[in-house]
C-alpha positions as CSV (number, residue, x, y, z in Angstrom):
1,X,22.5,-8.1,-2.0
2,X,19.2,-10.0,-2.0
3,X,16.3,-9.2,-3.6
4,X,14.5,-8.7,-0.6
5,X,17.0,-5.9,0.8
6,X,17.3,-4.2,-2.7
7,X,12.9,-4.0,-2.5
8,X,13.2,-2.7,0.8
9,X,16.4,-0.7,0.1
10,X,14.5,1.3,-3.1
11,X,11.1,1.4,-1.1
12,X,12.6,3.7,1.2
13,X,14.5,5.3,-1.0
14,X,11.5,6.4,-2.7
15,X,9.7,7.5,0.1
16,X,12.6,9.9,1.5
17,X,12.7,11.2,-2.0
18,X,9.0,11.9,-2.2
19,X,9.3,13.5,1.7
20,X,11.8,15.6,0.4
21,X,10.1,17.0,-2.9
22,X,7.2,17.5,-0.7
23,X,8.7,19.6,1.6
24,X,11.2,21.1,-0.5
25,X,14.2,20.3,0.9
26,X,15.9,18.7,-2.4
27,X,16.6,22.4,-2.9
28,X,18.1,23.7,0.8
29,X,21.8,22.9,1.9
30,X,22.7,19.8,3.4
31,X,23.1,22.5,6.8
32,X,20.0,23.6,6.8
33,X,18.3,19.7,6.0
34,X,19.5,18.9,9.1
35,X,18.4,22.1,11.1
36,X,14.7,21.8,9.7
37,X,14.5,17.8,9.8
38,X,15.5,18.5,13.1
39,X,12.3,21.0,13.8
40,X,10.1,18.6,12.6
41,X,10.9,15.3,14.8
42,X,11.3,18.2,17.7
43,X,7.1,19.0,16.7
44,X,6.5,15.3,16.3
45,X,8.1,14.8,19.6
46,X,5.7,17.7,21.5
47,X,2.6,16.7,19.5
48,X,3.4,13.0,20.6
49,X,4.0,13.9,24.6
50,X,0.6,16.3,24.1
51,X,-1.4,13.7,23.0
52,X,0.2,11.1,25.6
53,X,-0.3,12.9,28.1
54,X,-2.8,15.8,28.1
55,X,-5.1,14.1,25.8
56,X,-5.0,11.1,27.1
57,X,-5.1,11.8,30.8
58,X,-8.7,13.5,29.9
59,X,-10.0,10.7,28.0
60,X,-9.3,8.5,30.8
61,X,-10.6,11.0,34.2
62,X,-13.4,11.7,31.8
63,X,-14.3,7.6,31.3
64,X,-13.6,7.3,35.0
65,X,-16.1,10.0,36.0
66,X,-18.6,8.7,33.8
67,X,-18.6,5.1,35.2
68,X,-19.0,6.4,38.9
69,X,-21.8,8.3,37.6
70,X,-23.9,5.2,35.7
């Protein structure tokens, strides 16, 4: 391997270690990892849509209605 891979390789190995002493999942079984990192990117995923398209739907009708009113 080259170096390059092997830095990248251990920098995200580190990271997924530190994510799972975080949120505690080092100690859960490999079952229930799954179940819960599937929760999370399920949250991610609604918090993303809200924001994409509630959030930003008002910023923009909100802009709009304030440069037909100037």
């Amino acid at each position: 391997m080259s170096n390059a891979v092997k830095k990248v390789k251990e920098f995200f190995s580190y990271w997924y270690l530190r994510y799972l002493l975080v949120t505690e999942l080092y100690m859960v079984e490999p079952w229930e990892k799954v179940v819960i990192q599937l929760v999370f990117a399920l949250f991610f995923g609604l918090y993303w849509y809200f924001n994409y398209s509630i959030v930003m739907y008002g910023v923009s009708h909100l802009r709009g209605t304030l440069q037909h009113t100037i």
